[in-house]
N, C-alpha and C positions, 0 to 999 in steps of 0.2 A: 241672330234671331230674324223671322221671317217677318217681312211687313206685312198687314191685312190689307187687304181690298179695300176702299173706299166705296159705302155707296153710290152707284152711277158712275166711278170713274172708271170702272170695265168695260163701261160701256163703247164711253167717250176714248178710251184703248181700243177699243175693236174698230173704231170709226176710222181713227187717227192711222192705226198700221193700214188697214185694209186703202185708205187714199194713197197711203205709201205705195203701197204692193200696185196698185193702177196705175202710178208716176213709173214705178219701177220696170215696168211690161214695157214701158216705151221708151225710157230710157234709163240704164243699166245703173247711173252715180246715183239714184236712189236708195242708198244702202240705209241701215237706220242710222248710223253716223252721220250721213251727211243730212237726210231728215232733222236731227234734231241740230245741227248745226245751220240750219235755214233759220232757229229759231234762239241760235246762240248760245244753245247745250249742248253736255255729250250723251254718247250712246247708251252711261248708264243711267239722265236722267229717260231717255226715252225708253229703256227697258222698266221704270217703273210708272212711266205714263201708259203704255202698252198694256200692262198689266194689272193696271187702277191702283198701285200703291201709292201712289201720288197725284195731286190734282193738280189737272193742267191750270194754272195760271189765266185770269179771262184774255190776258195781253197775248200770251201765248198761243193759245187757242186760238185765236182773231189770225194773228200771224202765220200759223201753221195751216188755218184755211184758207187763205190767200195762196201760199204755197204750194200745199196739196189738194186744192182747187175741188173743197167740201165745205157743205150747209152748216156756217159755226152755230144756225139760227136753231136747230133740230133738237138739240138737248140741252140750248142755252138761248130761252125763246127773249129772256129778258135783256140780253146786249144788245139788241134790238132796239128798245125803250132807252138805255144807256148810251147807244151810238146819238140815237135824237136829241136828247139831253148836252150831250159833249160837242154837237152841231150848233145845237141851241147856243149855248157859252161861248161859243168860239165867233160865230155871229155877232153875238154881244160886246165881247170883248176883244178880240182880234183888232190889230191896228191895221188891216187891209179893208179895203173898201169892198163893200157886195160885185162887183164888177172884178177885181182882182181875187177874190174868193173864188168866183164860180171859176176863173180863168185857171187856176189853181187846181179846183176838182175837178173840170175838166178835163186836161191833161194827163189826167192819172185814168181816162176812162179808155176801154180798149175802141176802135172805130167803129164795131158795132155798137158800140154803147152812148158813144156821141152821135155819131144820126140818128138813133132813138130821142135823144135829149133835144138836137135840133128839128127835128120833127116837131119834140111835141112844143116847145117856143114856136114855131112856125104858126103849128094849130091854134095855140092860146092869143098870138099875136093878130091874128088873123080874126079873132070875135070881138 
């Protein structure tokens, strides 16, 4: 029996292959096996994330954008609000200090994204 479409999740298919297929132009092990294996599935849950018979997962999603290096914010404006949230609590609750925190986020940022960060500490430091 055939699965139906998901509302929007055809969409969020069209999004998902099409990052694929741009990874794949440059380099060739972007098959969809290994796509959904960046996010610790197989090839047939990607042929029904592809195909919106299945809803990517928000964890998934996240992961799969980092990956194939697209906007998860475009058809899931609210992980967004979620991501703040889960910054929020972790703040809160984390047994690392704000100085080992940011040490933490930092490092995960690419160099262009830390000279922007030190920048603008520089700027705020600086008034």
């Amino acid at each position: 029996m055939a699965r139906s479409v998901i509302k929007d999740c055809d969409r969020e298919g069209e999004i998902l292959e099409s990052a694929r297929l741009k990874k794949k132009a440059i380099d060739k092990k972007y098959t969809q096996d290994f796509a959904a294996n960046l996010a610790g599935r197989g090839q047939n849950v990607w042929m029904q994330w592809k195909t919106g018979t299945l809803r990517i997962s928000d964890y998934y999603w996240i992961k799969l954008a980092l990956a194939l290096e697209f906007d998860p914010f475009v058809t899931r404006p609210e992980l967004r609000e979620l991501a703040q949230l889960i910054h929020k609590a972790d703040s809160i609750y984390s047994k690392n200090s704000a100085v080992e925190q940011f040490s933490e986020l930092s490092a995960n940022l690419s160099q262009e994204q830390q000279t922007l960060v030190h920048g603008l500490i520089r700027t705020l430091a600086a008034k």
